[in-house]
C-alpha positions as CSV (number, residue, x, y, z in Angstrom):
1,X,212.4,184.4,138.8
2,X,211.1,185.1,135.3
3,X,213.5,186.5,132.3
4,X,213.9,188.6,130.0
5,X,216.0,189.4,127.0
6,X,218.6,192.2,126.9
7,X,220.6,192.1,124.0
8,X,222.6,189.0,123.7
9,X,221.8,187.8,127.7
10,X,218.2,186.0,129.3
11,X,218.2,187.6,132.7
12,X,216.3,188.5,135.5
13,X,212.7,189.7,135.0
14,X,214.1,192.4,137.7
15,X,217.8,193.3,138.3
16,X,219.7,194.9,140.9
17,X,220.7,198.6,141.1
18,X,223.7,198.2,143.2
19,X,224.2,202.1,143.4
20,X,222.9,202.7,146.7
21,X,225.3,200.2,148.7
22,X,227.9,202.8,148.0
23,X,226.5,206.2,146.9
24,X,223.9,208.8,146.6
25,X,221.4,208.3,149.5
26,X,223.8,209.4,152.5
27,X,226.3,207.4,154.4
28,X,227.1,203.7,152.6
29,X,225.9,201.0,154.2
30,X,228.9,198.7,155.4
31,X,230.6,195.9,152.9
32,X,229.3,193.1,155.5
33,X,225.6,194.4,154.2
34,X,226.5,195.1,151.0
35,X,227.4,191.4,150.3
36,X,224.4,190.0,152.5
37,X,222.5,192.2,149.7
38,X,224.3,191.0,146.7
39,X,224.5,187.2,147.5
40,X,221.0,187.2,148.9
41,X,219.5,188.9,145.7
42,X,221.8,186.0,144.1
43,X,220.4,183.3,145.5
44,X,216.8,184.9,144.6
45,X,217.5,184.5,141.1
46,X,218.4,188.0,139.9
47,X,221.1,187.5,137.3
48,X,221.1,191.1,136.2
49,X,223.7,193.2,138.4
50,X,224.2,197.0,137.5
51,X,227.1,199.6,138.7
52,X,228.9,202.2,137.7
53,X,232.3,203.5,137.7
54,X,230.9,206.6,139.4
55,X,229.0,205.1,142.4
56,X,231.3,205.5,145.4
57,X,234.0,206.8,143.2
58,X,235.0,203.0,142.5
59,X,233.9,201.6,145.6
60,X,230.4,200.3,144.2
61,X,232.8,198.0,141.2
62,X,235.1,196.9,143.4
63,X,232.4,195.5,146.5
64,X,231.0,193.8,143.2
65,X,234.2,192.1,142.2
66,X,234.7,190.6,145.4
67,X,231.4,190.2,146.0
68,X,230.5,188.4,142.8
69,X,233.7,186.9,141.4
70,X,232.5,183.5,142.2
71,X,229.6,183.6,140.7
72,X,230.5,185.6,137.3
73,X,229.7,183.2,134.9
74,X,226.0,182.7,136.5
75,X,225.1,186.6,135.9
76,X,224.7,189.8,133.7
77,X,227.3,192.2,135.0
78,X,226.9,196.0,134.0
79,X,228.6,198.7,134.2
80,X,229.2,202.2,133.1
81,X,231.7,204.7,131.3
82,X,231.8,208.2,130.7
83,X,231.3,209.9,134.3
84,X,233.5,209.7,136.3
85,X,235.7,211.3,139.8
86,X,238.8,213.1,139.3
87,X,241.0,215.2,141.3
88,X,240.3,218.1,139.0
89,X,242.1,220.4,141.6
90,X,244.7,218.6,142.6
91,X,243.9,218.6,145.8
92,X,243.1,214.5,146.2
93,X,239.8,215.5,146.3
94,X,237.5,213.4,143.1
95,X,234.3,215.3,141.5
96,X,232.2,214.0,139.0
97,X,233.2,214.8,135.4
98,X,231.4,213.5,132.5
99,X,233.8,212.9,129.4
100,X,233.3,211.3,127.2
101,X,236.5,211.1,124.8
102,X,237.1,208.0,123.3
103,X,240.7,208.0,125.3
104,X,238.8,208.2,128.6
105,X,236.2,206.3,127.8
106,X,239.4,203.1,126.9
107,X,241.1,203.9,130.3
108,X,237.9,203.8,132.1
109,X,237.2,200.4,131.3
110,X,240.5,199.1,131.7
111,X,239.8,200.5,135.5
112,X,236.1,198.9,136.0
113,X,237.6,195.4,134.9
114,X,240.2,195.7,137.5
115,X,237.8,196.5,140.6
116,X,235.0,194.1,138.9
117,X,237.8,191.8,139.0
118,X,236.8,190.1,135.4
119,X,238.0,189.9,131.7
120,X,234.6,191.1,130.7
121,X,231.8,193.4,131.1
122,X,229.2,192.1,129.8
123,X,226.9,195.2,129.4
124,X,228.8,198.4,129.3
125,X,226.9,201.8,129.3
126,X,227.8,205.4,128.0
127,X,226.3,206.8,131.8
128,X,226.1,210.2,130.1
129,X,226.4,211.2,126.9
130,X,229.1,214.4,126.7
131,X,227.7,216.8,124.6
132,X,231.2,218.3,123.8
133,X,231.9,214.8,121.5
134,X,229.7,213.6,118.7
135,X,227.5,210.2,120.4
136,X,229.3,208.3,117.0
137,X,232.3,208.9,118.4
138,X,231.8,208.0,122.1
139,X,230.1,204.9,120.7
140,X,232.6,203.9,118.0
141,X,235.0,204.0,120.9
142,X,233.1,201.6,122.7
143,X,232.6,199.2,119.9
144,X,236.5,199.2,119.4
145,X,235.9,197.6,123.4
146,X,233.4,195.1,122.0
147,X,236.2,194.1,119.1
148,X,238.3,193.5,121.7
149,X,236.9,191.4,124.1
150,X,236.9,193.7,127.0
151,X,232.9,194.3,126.9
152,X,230.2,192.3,125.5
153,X,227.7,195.0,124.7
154,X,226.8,198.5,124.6
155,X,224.6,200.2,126.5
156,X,223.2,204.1,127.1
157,X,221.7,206.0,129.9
158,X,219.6,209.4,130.0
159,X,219.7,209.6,126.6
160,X,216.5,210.6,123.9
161,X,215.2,208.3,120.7
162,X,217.1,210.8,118.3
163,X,219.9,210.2,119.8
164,X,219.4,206.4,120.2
165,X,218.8,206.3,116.6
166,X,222.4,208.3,116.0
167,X,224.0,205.6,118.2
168,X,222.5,202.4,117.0
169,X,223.6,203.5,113.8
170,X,227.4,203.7,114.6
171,X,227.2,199.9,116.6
172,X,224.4,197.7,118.0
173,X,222.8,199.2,121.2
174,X,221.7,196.1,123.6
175,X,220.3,198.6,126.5
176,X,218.9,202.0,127.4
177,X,219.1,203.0,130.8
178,X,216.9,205.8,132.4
179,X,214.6,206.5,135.2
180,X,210.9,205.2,134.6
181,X,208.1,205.2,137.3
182,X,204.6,206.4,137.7
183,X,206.0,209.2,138.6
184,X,208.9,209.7,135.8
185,X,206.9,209.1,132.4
186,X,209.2,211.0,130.2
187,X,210.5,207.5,128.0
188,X,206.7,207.3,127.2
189,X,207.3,210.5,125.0
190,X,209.4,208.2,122.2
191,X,212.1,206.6,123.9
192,X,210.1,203.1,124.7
193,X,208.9,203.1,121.0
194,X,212.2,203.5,119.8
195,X,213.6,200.6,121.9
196,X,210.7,198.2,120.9
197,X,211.3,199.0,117.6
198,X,215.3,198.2,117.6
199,X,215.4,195.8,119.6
200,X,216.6,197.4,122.5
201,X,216.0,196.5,126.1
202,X,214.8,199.8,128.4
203,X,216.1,199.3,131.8
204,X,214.6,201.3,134.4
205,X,216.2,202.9,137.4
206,X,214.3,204.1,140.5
207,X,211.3,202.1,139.6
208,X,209.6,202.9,143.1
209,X,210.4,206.7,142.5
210,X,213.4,207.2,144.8
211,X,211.2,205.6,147.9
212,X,208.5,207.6,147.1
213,X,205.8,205.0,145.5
214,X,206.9,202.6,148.6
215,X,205.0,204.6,151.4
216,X,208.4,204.9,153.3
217,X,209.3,208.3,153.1
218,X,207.1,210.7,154.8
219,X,209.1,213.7,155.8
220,X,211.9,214.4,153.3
221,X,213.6,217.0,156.0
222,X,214.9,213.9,158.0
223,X,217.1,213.2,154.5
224,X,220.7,212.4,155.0
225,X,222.3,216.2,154.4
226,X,224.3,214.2,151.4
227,X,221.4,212.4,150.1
228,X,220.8,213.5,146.2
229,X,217.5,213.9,146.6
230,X,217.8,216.8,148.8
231,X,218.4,218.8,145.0
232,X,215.9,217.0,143.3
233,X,212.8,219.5,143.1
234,X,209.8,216.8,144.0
235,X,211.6,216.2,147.4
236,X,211.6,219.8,148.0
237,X,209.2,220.3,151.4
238,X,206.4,222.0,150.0
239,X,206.2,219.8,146.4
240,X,206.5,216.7,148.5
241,X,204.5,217.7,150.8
242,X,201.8,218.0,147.6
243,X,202.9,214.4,146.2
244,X,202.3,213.2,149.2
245,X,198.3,213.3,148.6
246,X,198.5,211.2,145.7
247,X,199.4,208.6,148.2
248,X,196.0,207.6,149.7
249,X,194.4,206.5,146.4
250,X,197.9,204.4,145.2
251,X,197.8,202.7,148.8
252,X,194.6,201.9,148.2
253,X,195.2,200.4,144.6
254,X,197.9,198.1,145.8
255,X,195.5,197.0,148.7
256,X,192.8,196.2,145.8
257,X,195.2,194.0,144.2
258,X,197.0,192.3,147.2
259,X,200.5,194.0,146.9
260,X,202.9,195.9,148.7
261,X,202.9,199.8,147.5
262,X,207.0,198.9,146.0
263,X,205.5,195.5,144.3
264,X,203.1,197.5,142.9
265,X,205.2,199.7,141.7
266,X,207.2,197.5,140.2
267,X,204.6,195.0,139.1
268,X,203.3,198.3,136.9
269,X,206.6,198.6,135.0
270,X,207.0,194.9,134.0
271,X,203.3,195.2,132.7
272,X,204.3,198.1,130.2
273,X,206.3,196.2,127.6
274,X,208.3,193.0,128.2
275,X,211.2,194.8,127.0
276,X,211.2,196.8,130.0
277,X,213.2,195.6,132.8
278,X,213.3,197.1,136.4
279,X,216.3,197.6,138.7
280,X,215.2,198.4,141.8
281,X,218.2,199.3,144.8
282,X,218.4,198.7,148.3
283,X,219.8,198.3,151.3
284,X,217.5,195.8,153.0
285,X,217.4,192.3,152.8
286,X,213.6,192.3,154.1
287,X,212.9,195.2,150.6
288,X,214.9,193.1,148.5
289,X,213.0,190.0,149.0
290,X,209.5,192.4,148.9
291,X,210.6,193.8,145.4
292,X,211.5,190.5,143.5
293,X,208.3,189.6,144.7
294,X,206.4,191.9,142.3
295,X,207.1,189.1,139.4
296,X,204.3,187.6,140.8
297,X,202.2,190.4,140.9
298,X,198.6,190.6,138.6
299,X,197.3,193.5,137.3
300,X,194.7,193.5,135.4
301,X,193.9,196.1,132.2
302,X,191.5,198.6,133.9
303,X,193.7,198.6,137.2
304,X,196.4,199.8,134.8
305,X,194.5,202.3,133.8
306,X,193.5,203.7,136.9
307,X,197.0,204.0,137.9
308,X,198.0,205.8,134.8
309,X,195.4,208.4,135.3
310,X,196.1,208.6,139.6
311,X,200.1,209.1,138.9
312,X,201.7,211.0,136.1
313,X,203.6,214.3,134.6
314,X,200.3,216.1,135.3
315,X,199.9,215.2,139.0
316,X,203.0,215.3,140.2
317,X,204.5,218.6,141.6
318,X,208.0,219.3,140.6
319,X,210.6,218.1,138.4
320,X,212.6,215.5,138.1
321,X,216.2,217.3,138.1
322,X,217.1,220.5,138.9
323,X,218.5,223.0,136.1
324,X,222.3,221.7,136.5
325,X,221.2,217.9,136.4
326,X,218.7,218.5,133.8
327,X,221.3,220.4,131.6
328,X,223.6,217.3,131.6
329,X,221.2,214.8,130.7
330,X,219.6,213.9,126.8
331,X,215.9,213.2,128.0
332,X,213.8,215.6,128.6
333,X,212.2,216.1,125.1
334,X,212.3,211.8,124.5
């Protein structure tokens, strides 16, 4: 496995996005599977292991602590603050609730390092920045973690360069998180630029576009009812069914340079910047071993170029959130 710097850590050319072993893509698989998946990507080489407080409302951290505890001082462990479930109600019943108060942000952690089942986080991320409190504040909160000892470093998700800037101004920023594919350019806009400049390592989730770029999914209306990408617009019937014909001339790029259509995917990011670093998620041991394969994956300037101009904001139908998703996030104007 090759490496690559994030912040103050060397670590896998390609992490793991552990969010799908517990959350967001229908029922979670079992913890037997979960932890084939974990100590199998382990033994691969990938050092860099990402979660969230949010993913499976805990569950996600704490299959990682037990998981993993072991073998802590051999990887990158991140996690993230900021959204989170609560039983708004009353009724027992958690819903996700981004807050970002410096308060909650403090009692947050203290949670995550209990499931995680460590005395440190190494890379801790705002998951969304709450519009309702200044980023400095949020941030300054963070950095009081950092001072004392319960996080290593800062990170940010769905969040623009402005804001970055704003941010990296109040403490060091080691990460920025977002989604970046062929199919998700929007970090092109300024966002990449901005982390090349300070230093900053861009980690990107759903590098293979939520199955899409991996051949896989051909008829979105067999989707889990409780998968999220029943609300996402490009998985709506008729726009997928138009994404669906960029398919032909991608498969036929990947065969040109003797890849999978996920390696290829994959192989594309690492190619943009050696800053970038791709966390791919799954379920499968058999996908898990095709996507760390893509460190080994060529490609070649004018095969870049060819995918650029097959796969981007103008050829793909739909958008990437809808309105209430897109109104929470800080990326859409990087």
């Amino acid at each position: 496995m090759h490496h690559r710097t994030l912040g103050p850590f060397q670590v896998s050319a390609i992490g793991l996005g552990c969010m799908n072993l517990s959350h967001a893509y229908g029922t979670p698989v079992s913890a037997e599977q979960g932890e084939r998946v974990l100590l199998s990507a382990l033994d691969a080489g990938v050092t860099l292991f990402d979660t969230a407080t949010l993913y499976g409302f805990g569950a996600n951290e704490t299959l990682l602590g037990r998981v993993l505890k072991p073998h802590r001082q051999k990887i990158t462990l991140a996690s993230k603050c900021g959204m989170q479930g609560v039983d708004v109600n009353g009724d027992g019943k958690l819903v996700r609730v981004i807050d970002g108060r410096p308060a909650s942000l403090r009692k947050t952690c203290e949670d995550s390092l209990r499931r995680l089942q460590t005395d440190v986080i190494d890379l801790y991320y705002l998951h969304r920045w709450d519009k309702t409190v200044p980023v400095e504040e949020s941030v300054g909160a963070l950095g009081e973690l950092v001072r004392k000892g319960y996080i290593r470093s800062i990170g940010l998700s769905e969040v623009s360069a402005a804001t970055l800037r704003r941010a990296h101004a109040e403490h060091p920023i080691a990460a920025l998180q977002t989604e970046y594919s062929l199919w998700t350019r929007n970090p092109e806009i300024a966002v990449l630029d901005a982390c090349k400049e300070l230093g900053v390592a861009f980690v990107a989730f759903s590098p293979v576009a939520r199955g899409f770029l991996c051949n896989t999914l051909t008829e979105v209306t067999t989707l889990d009812p409780k998968d999220i990408r029943r609300a996402m617009p490009r998985f709506a019937p008729d726009n997928y069914a138009a994404n669906l014909q960029l398919l032909p001339a991608y498969l036929q790029v990947a065969q040109d340079v003797g890849c999978t259509p996920a390696q290829l995917a994959i192989a594309w990011l690492l190619h943009r910047g050696e800053h970038i670093i791709p966390i791919p998620g799954t379920t499968s041991l058999s996908h898990l071993t095709e996507d760390l394969e893509a460190v080994n994956v060529t490609i070649d300037a004018a095969t870049m170029d060819r995918l650029d101009a097959l796969i981007n904001q103008k050829t793909v139908v739909g958008s990437r959130y809808n309105v209430q998703s897109n109104s929470e996030v800080d990326t859409e104007n990087f």
